[in-house]
N, C-alpha and C positions, 0 to 999 in steps of 0.2 A: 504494500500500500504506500504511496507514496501521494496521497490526497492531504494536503497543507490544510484547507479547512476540518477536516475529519480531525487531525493533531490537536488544533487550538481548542479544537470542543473536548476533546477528552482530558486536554489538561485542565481547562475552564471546568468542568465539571467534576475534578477531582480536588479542584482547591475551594470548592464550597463546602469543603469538606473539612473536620477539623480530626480525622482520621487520619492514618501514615498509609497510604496506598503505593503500595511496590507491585511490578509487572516486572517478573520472572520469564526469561525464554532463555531454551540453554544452560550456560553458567551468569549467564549476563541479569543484576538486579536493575532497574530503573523505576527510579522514582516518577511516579505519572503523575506531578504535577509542573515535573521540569519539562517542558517543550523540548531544548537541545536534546533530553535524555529518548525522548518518543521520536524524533526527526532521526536519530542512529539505530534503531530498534525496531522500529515498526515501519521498516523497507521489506520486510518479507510478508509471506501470507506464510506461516507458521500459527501453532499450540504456544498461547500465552497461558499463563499463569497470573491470577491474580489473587494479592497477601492483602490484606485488610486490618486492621487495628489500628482501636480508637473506641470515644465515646459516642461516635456516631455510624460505628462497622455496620451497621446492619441496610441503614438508609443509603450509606457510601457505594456498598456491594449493589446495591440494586439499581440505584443511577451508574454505576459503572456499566455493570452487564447492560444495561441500554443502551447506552451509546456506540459502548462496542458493538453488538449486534445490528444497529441501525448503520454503521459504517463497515459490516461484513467481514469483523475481525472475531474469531474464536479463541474465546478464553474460559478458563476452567477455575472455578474458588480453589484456592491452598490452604 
């Protein structure tokens, strides 16, 4: 994936968050709410992983899976 607005949204939507949301592919960890971090990472169509924790994991995981699935990336809860 290499769709620039698809990025901005899933970081924008990760920093409404007062959760630590890491996106696991590989050995590689990336923080999703660093754009630079998603602009290196989410060039392939791969199996992400996504790590949640926080006082708001629950609402964080389900606007995440959104977005990701509205922009055609597969991710799996850790």
């Amino acid at each position: 994936m290499s769709n620039n607005a698809a990025i901005v949204e899933i970081s924008q939507t990760a920093n409404k968050f007062r959760s630590s949301i890491v996106l696991q592919y590989d050995n590689k960890y990336i923080d999703v709410k660093s754009i630079l971090g998603l602009f290196t990472t989410l060039l392939n169509n791969g199996q992400y992983a996504l790590h949640v924790h926080g006082p708001d994991e629950d609402e964080a995981k389900a606007a995440m899976k959104e977005v990701f699935e509205k922009h055609g990336l597969s991710i799996t809860e850790a």
